[in-house]
C-alpha positions in Angstrom: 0.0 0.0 0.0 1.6 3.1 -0.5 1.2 6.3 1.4 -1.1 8.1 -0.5 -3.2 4.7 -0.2 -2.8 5.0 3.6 -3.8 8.9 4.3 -7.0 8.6 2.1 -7.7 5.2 4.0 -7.6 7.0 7.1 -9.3 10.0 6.0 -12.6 7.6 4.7 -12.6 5.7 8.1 -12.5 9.2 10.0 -15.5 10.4 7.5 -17.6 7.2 8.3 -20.2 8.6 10.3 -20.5 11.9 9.4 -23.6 12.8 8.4 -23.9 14.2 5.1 -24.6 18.0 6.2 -21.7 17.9 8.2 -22.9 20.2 10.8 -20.8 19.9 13.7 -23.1 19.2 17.5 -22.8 22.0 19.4 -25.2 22.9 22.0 -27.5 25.5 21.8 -26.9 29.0 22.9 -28.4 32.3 23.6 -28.0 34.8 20.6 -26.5 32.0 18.7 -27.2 32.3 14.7 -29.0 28.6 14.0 -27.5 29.2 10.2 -23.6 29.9 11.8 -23.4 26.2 12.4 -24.8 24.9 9.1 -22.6 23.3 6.6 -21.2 25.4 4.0 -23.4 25.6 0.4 -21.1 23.8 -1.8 -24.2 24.2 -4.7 -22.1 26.4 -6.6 -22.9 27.4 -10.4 -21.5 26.1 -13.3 -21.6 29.7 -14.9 -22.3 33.3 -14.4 -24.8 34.6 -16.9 -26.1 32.9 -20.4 -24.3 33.3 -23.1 -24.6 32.4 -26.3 -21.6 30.3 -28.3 -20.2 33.4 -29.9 -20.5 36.0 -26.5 -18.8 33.3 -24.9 -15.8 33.1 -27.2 -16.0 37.2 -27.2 -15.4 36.6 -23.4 -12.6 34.3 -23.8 -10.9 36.9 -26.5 -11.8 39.5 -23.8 -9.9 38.0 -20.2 -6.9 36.6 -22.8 -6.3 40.0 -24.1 -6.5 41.4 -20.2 -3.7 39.0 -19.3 -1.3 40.1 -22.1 -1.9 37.1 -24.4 -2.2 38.5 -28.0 -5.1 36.9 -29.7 -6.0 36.5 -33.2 -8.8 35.6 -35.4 -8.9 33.7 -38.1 -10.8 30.8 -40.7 -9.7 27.5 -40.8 -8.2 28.3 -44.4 -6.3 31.3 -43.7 -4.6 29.8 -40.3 -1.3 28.3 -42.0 -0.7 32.1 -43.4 -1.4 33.8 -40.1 0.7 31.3 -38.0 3.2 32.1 -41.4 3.3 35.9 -40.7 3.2 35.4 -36.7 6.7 33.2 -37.4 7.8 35.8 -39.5 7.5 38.5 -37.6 9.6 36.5 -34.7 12.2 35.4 -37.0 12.8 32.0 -35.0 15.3 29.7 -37.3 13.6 26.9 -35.7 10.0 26.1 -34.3 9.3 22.9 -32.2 6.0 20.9 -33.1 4.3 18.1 -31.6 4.4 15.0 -33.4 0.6 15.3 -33.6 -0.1 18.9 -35.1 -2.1 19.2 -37.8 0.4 19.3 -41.0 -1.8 22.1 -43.2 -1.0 24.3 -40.1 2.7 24.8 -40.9 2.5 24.4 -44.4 2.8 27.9 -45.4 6.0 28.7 -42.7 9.5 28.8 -43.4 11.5 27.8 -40.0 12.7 24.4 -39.4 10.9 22.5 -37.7 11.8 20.3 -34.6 10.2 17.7 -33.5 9.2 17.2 -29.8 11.4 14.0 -29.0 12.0 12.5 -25.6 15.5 12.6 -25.7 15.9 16.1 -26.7 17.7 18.2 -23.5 16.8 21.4 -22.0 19.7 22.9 -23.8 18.4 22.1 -26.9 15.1 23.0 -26.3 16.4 26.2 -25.2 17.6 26.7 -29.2 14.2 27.2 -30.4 12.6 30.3 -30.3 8.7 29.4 -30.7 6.6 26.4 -30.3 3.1 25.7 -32.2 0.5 23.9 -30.6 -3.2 23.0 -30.3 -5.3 22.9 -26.7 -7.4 20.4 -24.9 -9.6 23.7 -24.3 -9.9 27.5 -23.6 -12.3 28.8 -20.5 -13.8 31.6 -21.4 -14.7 33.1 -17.6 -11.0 32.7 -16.9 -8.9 33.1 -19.7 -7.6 30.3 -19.3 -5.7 27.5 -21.9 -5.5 23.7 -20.7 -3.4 21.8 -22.6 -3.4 17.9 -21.6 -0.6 17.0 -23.3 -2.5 15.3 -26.4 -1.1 14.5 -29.9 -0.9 18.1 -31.1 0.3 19.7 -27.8 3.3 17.3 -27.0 5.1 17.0 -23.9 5.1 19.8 -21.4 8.3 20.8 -21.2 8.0 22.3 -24.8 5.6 24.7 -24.3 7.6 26.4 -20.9 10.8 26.7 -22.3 10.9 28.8 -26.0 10.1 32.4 -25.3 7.5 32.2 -27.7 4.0 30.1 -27.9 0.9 29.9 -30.3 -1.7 28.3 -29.5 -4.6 27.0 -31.7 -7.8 26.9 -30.0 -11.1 25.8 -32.1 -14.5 27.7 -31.5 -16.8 27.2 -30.9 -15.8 23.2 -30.1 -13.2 23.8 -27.8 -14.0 27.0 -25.4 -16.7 26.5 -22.3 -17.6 28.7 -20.0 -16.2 28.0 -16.6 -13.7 25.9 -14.7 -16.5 23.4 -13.6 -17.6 23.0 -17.1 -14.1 22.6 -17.9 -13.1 19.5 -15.3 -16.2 17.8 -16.8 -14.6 17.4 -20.0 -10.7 16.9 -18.5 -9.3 13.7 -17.8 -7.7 13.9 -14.4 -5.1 11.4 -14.9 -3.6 13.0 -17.9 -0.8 15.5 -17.6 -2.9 19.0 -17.1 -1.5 22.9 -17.8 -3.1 26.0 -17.0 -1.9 28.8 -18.6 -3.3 32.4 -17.5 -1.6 34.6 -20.3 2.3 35.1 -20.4 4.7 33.4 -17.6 4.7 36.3 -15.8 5.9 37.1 -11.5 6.3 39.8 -9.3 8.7 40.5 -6.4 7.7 42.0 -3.1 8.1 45.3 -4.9 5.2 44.7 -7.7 7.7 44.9 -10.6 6.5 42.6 -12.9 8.6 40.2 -14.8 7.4 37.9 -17.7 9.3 35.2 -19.0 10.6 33.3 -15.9 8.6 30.4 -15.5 7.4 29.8 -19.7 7.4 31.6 -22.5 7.5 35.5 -22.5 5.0 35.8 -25.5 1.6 33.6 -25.6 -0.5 34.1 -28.9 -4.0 32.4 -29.0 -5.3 31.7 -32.2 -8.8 31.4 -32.3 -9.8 29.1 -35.2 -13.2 28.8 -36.9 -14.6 26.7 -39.2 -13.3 23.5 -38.7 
């Protein structure tokens, strides 16, 4: 049994027979709020507001944009010529790709390409200017990109250290609304990354720095039409 086995063992046995309310017994007392002692309302909503498909991918565009991710637009047809100019303008002499990206995407750009291999070291990795990948999904409340490291994302390690990242994300297919709605469609066992925007800290001062913990430019394609 290992010990992660062993504390959640223990933790079910101390849960046993506690009712399912979990309000504690306390006695009562005068000037006591009845509610104080009631469980906590864990009913909470899976969004805020109705939206329709396309409000909610104006939302996601929105919260992206407000954490410093550049976002784009773009058809199906016209994405290998926008991620073609976006390359261009960086002027990476190499790009890494996941062995499972969608070959028409780079079919119009110029950079080598290098594919994301196992045995390829940090220092190498370090070589390549920008990565290209795709997204398990965007949420929209949140600005937030989840890759799960699938075919067309790859490990990682690939999309933390090149300074640059674009990311394709499909809409409407791929953006929900909130994290809830989100961890219904995630697999929990897979290899899960959250990405608010560009790496980005502060120090105890508030100067911020970007770059430190990923890459110091994140672009968000958002794809329609396929």
């Amino acid at each position: 049994m290992s010990s992660r086995d062993l504390i959640l063992g223990r933790v079910r046995r101390a849960l046993a027979d506690v009712p399912r309310d979990d309000t504690p017994p306390v006695p009562e007392r005068p000037g006591r709020d009845p509610q104080y002692e009631q469980a906590v309302d864990r009913s909470y909503l899976r969004e805020h507001g109705a939206r329709s498909a396309a409000e909610t991918v104006d939302l996601l565009a929105e919260n992206l944009a407000d954490y410093r991710a550049i976002v784009h637009r773009t058809t199906a047809e016209e994405l290998p010529y926008l991620i073609m100019r976006l390359l261009a303008e960086r002027g990476p002499q190499y790009v890494l790709v996941p062995p499972g990206l969608p070959p028409e995407w780079m079919s119009a750009a110029d950079p080598t390409r290098v594919h994301d291999r196992a045995v390829s070291t940090p220092g190498e990795l370090d070589k390549v200017a920008s990565v290209v990948t795709g997204c398990a999904l965007a949420i929209a409340e949140t600005g937030t990109i989840v890759l799960d490291g699938g075919p067309d994302q790859g490990r990682r390690r690939i999309t933390l250290i090149p300074d640059h990242h674009i990311c394709v994300v499909r809409v409407p297919d791929q953006v929900v609304a909130s994290v809830p709605q989100a961890m219904e469609r995630l697999d929990p066992t897979r290899p899960l990354t959250w990405i608010s925007g560009p790496s980005a800290t502060s120090d105890i001062e508030l100067d911020r720095v970007e770059g430190v913990h990923g890459p110091r430019t994140l672009e968000v394609v958002l794809v329609s039409g396929e």
